[in-house]
FIGU-823795 format. One line per 10 residues: their letters; for each residue x, y, z of N, C-alpha, C. Coordinates in nm, 4 decimals. Atoms other than C-alpha are relative to their C-alpha. Example, Ala and Ser with C-alpha at 12.3 -4.5 7.8 and 13.67 -1.06 7.14 Angstrom:
<atoms>
as) 0.0890:-0.1190:0.0000:1.2300:-0.4500:0.7800:0.0900:0.1200:0.0000  -0.0820:-0.1190:-0.0060:1.3670:-0.1060:0.7140:-0.0770:0.1090:0.0730 .
</atoms>
This chain:
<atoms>
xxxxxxxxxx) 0.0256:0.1335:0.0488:-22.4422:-1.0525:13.0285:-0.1454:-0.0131:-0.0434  0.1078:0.0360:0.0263:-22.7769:-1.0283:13.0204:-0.0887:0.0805:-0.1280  0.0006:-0.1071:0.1819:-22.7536:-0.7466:12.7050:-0.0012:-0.0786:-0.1049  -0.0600:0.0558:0.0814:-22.5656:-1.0046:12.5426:-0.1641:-0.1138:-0.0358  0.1014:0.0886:0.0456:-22.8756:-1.2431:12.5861:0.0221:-0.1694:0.0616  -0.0019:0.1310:-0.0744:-22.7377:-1.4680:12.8342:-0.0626:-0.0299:0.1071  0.1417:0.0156:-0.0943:-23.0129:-1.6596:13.0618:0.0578:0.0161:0.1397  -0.0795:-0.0273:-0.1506:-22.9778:-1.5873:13.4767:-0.0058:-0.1741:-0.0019  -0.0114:0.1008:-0.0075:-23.0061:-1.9308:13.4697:0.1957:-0.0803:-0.0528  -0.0946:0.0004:0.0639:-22.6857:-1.9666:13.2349:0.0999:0.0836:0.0918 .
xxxxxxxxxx) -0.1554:-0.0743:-0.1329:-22.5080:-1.7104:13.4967:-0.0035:-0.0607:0.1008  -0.0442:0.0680:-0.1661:-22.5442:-1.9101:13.8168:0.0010:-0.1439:-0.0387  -0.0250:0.1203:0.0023:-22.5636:-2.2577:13.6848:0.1041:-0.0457:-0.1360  -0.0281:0.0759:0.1337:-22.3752:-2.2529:13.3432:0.1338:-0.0479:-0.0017  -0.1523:0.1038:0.0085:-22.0092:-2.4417:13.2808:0.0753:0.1564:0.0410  -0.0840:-0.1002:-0.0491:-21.8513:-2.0561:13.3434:-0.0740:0.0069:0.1489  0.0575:-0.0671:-0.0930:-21.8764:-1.9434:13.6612:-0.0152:0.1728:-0.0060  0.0608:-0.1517:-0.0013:-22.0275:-1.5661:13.6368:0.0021:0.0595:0.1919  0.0566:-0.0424:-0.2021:-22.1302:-1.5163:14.0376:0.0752:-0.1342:0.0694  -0.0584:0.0394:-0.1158:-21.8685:-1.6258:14.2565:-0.0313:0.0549:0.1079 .
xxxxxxxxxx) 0.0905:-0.0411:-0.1256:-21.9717:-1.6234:14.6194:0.1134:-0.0274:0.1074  -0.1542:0.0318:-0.0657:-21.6517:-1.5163:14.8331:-0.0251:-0.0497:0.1455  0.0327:0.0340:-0.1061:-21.8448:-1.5906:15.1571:-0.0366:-0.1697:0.0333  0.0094:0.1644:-0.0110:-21.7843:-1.9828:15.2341:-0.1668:-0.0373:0.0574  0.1616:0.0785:-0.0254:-22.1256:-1.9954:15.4317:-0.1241:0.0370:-0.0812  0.1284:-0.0140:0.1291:-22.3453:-1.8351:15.1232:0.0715:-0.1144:-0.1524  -0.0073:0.0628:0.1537:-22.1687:-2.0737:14.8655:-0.0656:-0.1254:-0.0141  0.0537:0.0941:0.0053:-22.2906:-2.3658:14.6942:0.0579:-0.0951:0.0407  -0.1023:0.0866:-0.0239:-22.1965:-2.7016:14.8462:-0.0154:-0.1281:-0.0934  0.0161:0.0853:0.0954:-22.3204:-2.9132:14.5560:0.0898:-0.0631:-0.0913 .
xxxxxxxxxx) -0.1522:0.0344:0.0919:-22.0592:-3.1355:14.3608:-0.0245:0.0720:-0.1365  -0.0445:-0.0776:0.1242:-21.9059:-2.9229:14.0928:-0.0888:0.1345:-0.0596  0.0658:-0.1613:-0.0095:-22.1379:-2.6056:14.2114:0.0794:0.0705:0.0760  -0.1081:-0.0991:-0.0919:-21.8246:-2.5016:14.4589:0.0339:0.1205:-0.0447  -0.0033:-0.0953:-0.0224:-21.7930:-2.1756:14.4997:-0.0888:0.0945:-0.0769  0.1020:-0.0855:0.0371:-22.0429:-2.0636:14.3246:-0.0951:0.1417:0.0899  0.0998:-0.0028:-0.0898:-22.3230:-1.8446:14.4450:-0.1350:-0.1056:-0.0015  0.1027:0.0557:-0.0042:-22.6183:-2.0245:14.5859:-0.0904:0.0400:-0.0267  0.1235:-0.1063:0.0580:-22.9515:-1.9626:14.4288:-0.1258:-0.0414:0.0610  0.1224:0.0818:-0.0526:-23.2524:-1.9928:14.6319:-0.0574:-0.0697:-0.0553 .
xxxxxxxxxx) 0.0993:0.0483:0.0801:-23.5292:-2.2344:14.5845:-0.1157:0.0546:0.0413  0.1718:-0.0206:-0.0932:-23.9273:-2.1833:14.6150:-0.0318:-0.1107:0.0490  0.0208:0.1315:-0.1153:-24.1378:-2.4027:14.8136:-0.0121:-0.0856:-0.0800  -0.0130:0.1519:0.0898:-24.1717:-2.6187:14.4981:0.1071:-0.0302:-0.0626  -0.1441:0.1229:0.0544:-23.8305:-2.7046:14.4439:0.0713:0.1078:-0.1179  -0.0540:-0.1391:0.1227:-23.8029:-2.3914:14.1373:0.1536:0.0689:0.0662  -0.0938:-0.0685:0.0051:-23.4663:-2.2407:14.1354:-0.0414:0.1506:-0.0171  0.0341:-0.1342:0.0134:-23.5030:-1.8575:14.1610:0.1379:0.0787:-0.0241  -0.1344:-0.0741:0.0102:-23.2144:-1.7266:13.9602:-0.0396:0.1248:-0.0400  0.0037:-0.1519:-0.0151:-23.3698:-1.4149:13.8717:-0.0063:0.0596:0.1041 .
xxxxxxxxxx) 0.0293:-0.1199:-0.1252:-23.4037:-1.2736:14.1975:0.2005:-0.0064:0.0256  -0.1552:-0.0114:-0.0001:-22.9983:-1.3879:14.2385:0.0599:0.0832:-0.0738  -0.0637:-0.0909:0.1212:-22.9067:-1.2195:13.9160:-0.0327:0.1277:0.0690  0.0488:-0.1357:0.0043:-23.1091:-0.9008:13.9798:0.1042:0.0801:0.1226  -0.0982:-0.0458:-0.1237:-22.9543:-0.8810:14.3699:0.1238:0.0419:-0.0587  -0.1007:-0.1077:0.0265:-22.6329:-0.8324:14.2236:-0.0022:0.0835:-0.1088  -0.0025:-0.0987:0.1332:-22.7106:-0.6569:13.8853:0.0068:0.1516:0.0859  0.0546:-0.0840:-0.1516:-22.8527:-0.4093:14.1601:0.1262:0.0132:0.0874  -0.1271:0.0390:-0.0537:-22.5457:-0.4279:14.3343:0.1154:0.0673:-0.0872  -0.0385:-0.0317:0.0807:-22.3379:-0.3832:14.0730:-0.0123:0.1369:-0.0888 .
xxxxxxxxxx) 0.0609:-0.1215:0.0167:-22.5463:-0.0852:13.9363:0.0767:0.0734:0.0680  0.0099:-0.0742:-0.1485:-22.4890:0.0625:14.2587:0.1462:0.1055:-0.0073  -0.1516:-0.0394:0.0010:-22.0852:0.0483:14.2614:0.0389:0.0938:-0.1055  -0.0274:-0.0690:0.1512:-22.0916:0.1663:13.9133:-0.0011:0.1814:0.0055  -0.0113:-0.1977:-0.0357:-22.2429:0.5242:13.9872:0.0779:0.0532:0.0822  -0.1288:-0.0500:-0.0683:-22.0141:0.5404:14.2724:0.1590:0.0555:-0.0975  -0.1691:0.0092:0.0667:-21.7145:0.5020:14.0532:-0.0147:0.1451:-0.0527  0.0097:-0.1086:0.0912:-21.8815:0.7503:13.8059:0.0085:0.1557:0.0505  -0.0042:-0.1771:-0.0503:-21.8935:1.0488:14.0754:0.1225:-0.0239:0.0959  -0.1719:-0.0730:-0.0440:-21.5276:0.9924:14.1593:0.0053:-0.0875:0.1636 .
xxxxxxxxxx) 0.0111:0.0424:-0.1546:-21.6212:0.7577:14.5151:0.0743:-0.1363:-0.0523  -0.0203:0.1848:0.0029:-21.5484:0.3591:14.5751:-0.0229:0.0071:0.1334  0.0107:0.0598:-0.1537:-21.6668:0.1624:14.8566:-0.1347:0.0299:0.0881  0.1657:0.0161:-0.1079:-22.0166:0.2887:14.9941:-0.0997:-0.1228:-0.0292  0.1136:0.0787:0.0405:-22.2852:0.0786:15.0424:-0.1401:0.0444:0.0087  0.1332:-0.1161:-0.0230:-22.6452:0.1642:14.9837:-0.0580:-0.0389:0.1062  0.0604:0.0337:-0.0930:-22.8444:0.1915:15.2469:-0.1420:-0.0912:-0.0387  0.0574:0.0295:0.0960:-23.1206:0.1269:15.0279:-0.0750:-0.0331:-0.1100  -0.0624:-0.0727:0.1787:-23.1182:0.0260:14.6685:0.0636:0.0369:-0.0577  -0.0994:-0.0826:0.0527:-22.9366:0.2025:14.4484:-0.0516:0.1694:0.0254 .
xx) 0.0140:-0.1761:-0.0585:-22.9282:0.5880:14.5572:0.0638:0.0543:-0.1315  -0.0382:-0.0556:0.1213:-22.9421:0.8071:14.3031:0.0508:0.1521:0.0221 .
</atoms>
């Protein structure tokens, strides 16, 4: 998504949901932010969706090379392990 040129902002807050958050006590409880993921704030109130995005891009990465050498299912200890 973010090839394409879409903002992290646009992935955790935009009318699609992108980052669903299957864990009820990390989701958002904001009207018509349900089930989202939640995106931290800083101490001034800033939304920090790049660090959300990146966590799972990172994440995501991760699974990917798994797949590519024939695995599924580890987790890194971590980072992504190369």
């Amino acid at each position: 998504m973010s090839l394409k040129g879409i903002s992290n902002k646009e992935i955790c807050h935009g009318e699609k949901i992108y980052l669903r958050e299957p864990d009820i006590r990390k989701r958002d409880v904001m009207k018509g932010m349900e089930g989202r993921l939640k995106v931290s704030v800083n101490d001034k109130g800033k939304y920090m969706f790049t660090i959300a995005v990146s966590k799972q891009r990172t994440g995501g990465l991760y699974h990917l090379q798994d797949v590519m050498k024939g695995k599924f299912g580890g987790v890194p200890k971590r980072g992504i392990i190369k």
